[in-house]
N, C-alpha and C positions, 0 to 999 in steps of 0.2 A: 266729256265731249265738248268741243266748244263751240260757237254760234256757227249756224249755219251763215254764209258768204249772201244765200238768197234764199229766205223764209217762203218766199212766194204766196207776202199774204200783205195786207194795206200797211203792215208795220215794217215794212223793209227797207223803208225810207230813212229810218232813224238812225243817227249817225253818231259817233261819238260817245259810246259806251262799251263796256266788255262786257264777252260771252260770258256766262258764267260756268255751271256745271252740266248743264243740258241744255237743250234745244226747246224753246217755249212759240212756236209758232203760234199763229190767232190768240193768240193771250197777253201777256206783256213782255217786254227787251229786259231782260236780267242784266240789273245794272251792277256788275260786279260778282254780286253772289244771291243767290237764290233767294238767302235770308234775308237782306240787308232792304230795309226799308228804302225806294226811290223817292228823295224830294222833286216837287214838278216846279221847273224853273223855266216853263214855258217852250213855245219856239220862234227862233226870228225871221222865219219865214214860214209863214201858217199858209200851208194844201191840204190839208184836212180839216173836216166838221169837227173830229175828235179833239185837233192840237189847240194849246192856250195857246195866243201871241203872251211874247216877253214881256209886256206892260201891263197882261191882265190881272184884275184882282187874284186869281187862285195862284200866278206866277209871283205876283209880289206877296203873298201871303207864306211862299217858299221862301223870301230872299227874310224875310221877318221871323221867319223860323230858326235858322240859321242865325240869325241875329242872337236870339232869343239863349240857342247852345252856345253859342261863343263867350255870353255874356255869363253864362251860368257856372263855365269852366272858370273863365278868366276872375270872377269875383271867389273860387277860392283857389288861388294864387298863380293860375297857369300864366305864364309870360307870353303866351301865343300860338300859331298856329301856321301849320305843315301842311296846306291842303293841297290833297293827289287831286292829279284831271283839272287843274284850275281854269281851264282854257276850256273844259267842255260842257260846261253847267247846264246853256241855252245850245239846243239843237237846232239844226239847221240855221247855225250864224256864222254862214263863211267868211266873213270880217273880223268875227269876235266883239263885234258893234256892241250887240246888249250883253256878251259877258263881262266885258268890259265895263261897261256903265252898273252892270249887278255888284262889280268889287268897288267899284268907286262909291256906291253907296254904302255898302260894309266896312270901308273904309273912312268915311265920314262919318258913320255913326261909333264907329271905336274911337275916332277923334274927341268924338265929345263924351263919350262911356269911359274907356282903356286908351288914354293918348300913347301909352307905352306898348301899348299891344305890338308884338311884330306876326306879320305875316309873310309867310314864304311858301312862294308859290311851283311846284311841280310844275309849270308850263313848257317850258324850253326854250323860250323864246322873249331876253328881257325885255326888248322894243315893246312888244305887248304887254307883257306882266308889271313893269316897272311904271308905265304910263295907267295903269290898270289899279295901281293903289298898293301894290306888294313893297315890303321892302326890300326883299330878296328874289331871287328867282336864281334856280338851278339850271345851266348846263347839262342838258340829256344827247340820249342815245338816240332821240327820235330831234327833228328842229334843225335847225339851219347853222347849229356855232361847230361844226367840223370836230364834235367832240369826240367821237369815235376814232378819230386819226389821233389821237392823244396816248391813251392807252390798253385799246382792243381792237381796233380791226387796223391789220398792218402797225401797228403802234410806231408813234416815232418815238417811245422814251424804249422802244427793244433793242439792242444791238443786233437779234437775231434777226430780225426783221429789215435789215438795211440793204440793199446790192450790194454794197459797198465793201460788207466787212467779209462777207465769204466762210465766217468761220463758225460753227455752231458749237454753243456748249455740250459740256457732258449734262447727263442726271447730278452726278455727283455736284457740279456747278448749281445747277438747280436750288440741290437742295441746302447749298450755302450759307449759314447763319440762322437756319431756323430748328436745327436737332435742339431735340427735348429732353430727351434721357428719360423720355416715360416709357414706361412699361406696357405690352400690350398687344396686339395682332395688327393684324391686317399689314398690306403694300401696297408702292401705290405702281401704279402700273399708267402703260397710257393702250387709249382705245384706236382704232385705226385713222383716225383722224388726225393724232398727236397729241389728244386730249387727256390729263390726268384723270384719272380713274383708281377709285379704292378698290384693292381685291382682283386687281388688271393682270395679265398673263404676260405680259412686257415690260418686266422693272428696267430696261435699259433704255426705253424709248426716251425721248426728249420732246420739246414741243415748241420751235426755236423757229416758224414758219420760214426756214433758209431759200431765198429766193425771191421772196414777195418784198416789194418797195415798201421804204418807212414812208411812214405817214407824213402828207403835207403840212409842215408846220405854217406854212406862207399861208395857205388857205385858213388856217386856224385862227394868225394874228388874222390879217385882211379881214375876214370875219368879227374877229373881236374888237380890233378895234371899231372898225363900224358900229357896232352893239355897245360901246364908249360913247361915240359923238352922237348916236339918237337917245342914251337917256343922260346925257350930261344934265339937263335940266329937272331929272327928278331926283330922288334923296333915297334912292333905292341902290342894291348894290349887283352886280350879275356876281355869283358863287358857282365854280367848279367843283365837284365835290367826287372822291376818289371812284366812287360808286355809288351805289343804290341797292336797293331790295327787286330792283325789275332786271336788273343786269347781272351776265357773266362777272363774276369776281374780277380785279386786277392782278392777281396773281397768277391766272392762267394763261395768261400771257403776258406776265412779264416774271423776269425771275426778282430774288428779295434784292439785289443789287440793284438793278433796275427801279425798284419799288423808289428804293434811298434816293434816285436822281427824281422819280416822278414824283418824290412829295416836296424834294427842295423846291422842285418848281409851283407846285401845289400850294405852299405854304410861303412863296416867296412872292404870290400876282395879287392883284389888290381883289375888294371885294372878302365874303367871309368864305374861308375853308370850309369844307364838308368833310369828316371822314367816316368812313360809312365803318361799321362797330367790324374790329377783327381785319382789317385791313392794317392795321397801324403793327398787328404782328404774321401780317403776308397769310392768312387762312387764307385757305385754297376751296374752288368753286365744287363742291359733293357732285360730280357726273351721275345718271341713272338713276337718283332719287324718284322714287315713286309723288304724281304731285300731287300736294295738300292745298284745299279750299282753292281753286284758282289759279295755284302757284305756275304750276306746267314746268315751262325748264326752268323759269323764276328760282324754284323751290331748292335747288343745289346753292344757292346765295344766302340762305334765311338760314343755317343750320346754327345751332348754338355755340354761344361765344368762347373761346378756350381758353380759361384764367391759369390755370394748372395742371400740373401730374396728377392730378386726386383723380377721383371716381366721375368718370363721365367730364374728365377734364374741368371739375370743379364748378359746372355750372350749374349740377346738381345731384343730389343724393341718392337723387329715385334708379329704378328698375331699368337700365337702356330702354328698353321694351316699351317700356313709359312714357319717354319720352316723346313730345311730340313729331319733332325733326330729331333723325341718329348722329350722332360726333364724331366724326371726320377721326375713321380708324387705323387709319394710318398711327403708328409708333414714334414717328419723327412729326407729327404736326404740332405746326407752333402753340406756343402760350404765352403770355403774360410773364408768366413766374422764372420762365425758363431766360427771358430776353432779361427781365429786368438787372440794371448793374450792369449790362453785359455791352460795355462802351461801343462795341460794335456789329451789334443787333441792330435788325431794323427800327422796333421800338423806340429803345434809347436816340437814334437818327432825327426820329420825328419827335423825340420832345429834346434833343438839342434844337429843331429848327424852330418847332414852335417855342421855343424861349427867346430866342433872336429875333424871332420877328416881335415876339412882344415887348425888347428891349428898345427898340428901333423903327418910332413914329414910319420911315420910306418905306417899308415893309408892309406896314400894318394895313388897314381895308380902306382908308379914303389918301393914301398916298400917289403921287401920280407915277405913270409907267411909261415909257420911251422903248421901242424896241430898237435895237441898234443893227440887229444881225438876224433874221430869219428869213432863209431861202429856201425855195420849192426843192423839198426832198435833200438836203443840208445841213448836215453840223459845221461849226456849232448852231445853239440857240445862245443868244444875249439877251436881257434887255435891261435897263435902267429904274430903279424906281425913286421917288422923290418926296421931300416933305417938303411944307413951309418953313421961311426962317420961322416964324413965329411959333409952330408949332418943335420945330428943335431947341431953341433959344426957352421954350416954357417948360419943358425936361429937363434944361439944365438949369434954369433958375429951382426948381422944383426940387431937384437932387442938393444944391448946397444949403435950400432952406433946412431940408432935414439934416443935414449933416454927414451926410454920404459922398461929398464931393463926386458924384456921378458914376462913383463903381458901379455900383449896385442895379442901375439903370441901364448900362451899356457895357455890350462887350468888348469897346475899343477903349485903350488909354482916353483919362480925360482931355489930354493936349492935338488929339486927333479929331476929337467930337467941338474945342474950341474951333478948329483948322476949319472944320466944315461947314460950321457956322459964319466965321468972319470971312470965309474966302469965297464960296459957293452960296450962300445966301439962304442956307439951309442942308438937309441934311440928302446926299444922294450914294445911292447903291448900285453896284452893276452886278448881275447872274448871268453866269456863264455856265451852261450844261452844254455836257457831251454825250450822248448814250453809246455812238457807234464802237466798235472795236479799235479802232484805229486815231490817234491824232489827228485834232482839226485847227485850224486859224481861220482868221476873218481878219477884214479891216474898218476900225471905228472911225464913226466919224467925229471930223476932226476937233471938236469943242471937248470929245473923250479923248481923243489922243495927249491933248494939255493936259486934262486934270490927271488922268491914271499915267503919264511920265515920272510924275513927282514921288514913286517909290516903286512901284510894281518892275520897272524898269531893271532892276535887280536881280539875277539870278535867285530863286526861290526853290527851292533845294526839293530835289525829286523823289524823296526816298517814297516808295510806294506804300498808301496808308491805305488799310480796308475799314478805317472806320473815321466819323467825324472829328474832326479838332477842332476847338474854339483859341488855339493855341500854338500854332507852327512856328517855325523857325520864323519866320516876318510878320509881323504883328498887323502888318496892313490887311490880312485875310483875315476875315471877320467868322469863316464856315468851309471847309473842304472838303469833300466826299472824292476818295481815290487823289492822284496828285494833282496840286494846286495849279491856277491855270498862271500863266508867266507871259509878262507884255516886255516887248524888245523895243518899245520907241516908237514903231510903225504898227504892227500886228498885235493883235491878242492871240498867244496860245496854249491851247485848251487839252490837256491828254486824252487818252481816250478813257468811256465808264470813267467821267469826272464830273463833279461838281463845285466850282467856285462861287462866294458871294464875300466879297468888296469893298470897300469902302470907296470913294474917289474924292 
């Protein structure tokens, strides 16, 4: 059961915790779960006799506590920490004034304990988190970054999801590149909503939400970049991350095609990637699960990881029965073992791009990014990303010291990685995604129209590829999922279900 909306008792005031498994009227606010001890971190605005203010003795004797775990993990060799709720420690502080000042003291005291320590913060909200002493801070489903227009509600990385394209997939589409060839029961069916379901009375349904507007990319950047220029001055980074353990999978709304364009972009914007476990081989969100400890609809996210065709999908030996969460019974669900090798699997997609971007300083997490093309409800997306010369120029001295003349470091010939060094001042990239069904063009502007003239210009040969290449027919494409995108001198354009990444 979960909290009551109104206790109707002097604790109803308290804000910024979960129900947990029952209802605890006149007694205490179940902070999570029944079990789970609550540290008291005060409140920042005291109306009761009861409450501590945030700066009392018993509330700093919380934030010293805390201290105390962190230091006890980190001294036998944990590199850091993941804290959930970061934003709700101190009740009743609708500014975040003393949670804020709570991390900056945690943060000063890891300076002089663990300088290495990283912290990343579940907040949703870098402006706060990143000014707040985190290094990281997540992009959520709850918060102000437009994240939910990305890839679950109306998504703009769905084709299904566009006006524009009109055309819905089949099931068969669907289930595109992730057959297992395991053995075993179950189907999946979808429930009357369009939702997958194990064991469903509808194996022909789809879930391609045709008719509802793709999501606002413009409100995403416009947002984001905002959330750029207020922590330009900290040393923290904002991370998008595919998903989570509190959210609907990305697979259920998006098919594995789709996945392949949502992690170029995932894997292609500055800040560190997230990918939340089994998303990298498109597991799908368990519908109807019964919830575990809190879980509620959470609990269809948290089911176990599929390595294999083995027993219980290899994640473990024991009884199903046993198991704490059941294995996604489906016959055709993805795995590990089944993707790997398989040049185009979604798997292999996300470790060609994550290998690119580790090739390639503009890419990587303190590169800078230009968006060039993002319009309200609009393909394509473009944007630019950038290094310093100093930091390309010190890869390339770094590659001939070893003796690698810079193969081994980058995916572009080495007389292309000199070109962008001595011409552009360092090393720049443009991404060009499409989701919709249909072909899109844009127009750059004009400091990209010079540089991407000097090859892309060139008819770039359209033969349709379902799987990534480090390797086309023109060498200037550095990554292309589906066909590569082709500039005429004035326009960029982009095919539809493509992904390009560039060099300039």
């Amino acid at each position: 059961m979960t909290q009551s909306p109104n206790l109707n008792s002097p604790y109803e005031s308290i804000r910024g915790f979960l129900g947990g498994i029952a209802e605890r009227p006149d007694a205490a606010a179940v902070n999570c779960f029944s079990t789970q001890a609550c540290l008291n971190y005060g409140f920042g605005t005291v109306t009761e006799d009861w409450q501590f203010a945030a700066d009392s003795p018993e509330a700093v004797q919380g934030r010293l506590l805390i201290q105390d775990i962190m230091d006890f993990w980190l001294g036998l060799g944990a590199d850091g920490f993941r804290v959930d709720m970061a934003g709700s420690l101190v009740k009743e502080d609708p500014d975040h004034y003393w949670t804020k000042l709570l991390w900056q003291q945690v943060r000063a005291h890891l300076d002089e304990t663990y300088p290495e320590a990283v912290l990343v913060s579940e907040w949703g909200d870098p402006e706060e988190a990143l000014h707040a002493g985190f290094d990281m801070d997540f992009l959520l489903h709850f918060g102000p970054s437009h994240y939910l227009d990305l890839f679950r509600e109306n998504p703009y990385f769905s084709a299904g999801s566009s006006e524009a394209t009109g055309s819905a997939e089949t099931a068969e589409t669907k289930h595109d590149g992730e057959r297992s060839e395991c053995d075993g029961a179950g189907s999946s069916g979808c429930d009357s909503n369009g939702n997958s379901v194990v064991d469903g009375d509808n194996p022909n349904c789809n879930n391609d939400n045709v008719g509802n507007a793709s999501g606002d990319i413009k409100a995403f950047v416009d947002t984001y970049t905002a959330m750029l220029a207020s922590t330009a001055g900290t040393p923290g980074y904002i991370c998008i991350p595919s998903g989570n353990h509190d959210m609907i999978r990305m697979r259920d709304t998006l098919t594995t095609d789709e996945m392949k364009l949502a992690f170029t972009f995932l894997l292609t914007m500055p800040g560190c990637p997230f990918i939340y476990y089994g998303d990298e081989i498109g597991m799908r969100y368990m519908h109807g699960l019964k919830s575990k400890e809190g879980g509620y609809e959470r609990t269809g996210s948290r089911t176990p990881m599929q390595w294999s065709c083995a027993t219980n999908a290899g994640f473990s030996a024991a009884r199903p029965d046993d198991l704490y969460l059941p294995i996604d019974a489906d016959s055709e669900r993805p795995n590990v073992a089944s993707q790997t090798g398989r040049s185009d699997s979604l798997l292999e997609t996300v470790r060609a791009l994550n290998t690119l971007r580790l090739a390639h300083p503009a890419l990587q997490a303190d590169g800078g990014i230009e968006f060039l093309y993002a319009e309200d409800h609009a393909y394509p997306l473009v944007y630019a990303r950038s290094s310093e010369a100093g930091e390309a120029e010190r890869d390339a001295t770094d590659g001939e010291r070893s003796g690698t003349a810079h193969e081994t470091s980058c995916e572009t010939p080495c007389e292309t990685c000199s070109k962008i060094n001595r011409e552009a001042g360092g090393e720049r990239i443009v991404v060009a995604i499409n989701p919709s069904n249909t072909d899109a063009s844009c127009t750059l502007p004009s400091d990209y129209v010079k540089l991407l003239s000097g090859g892309l210009a060139q008819e770039i040969s359209q033969e349709p590829t379902a799987k990534p290449t480090q390797e086309p027919a023109e060498k200037t494409v550095l990554l292309s999922i589906g066909n590569p995108a082709r500039f005429d001198g004035t326009q960029l354009h982009v095919p539809a279900r493509s992904a390009t990444i560039l060099p300039c």
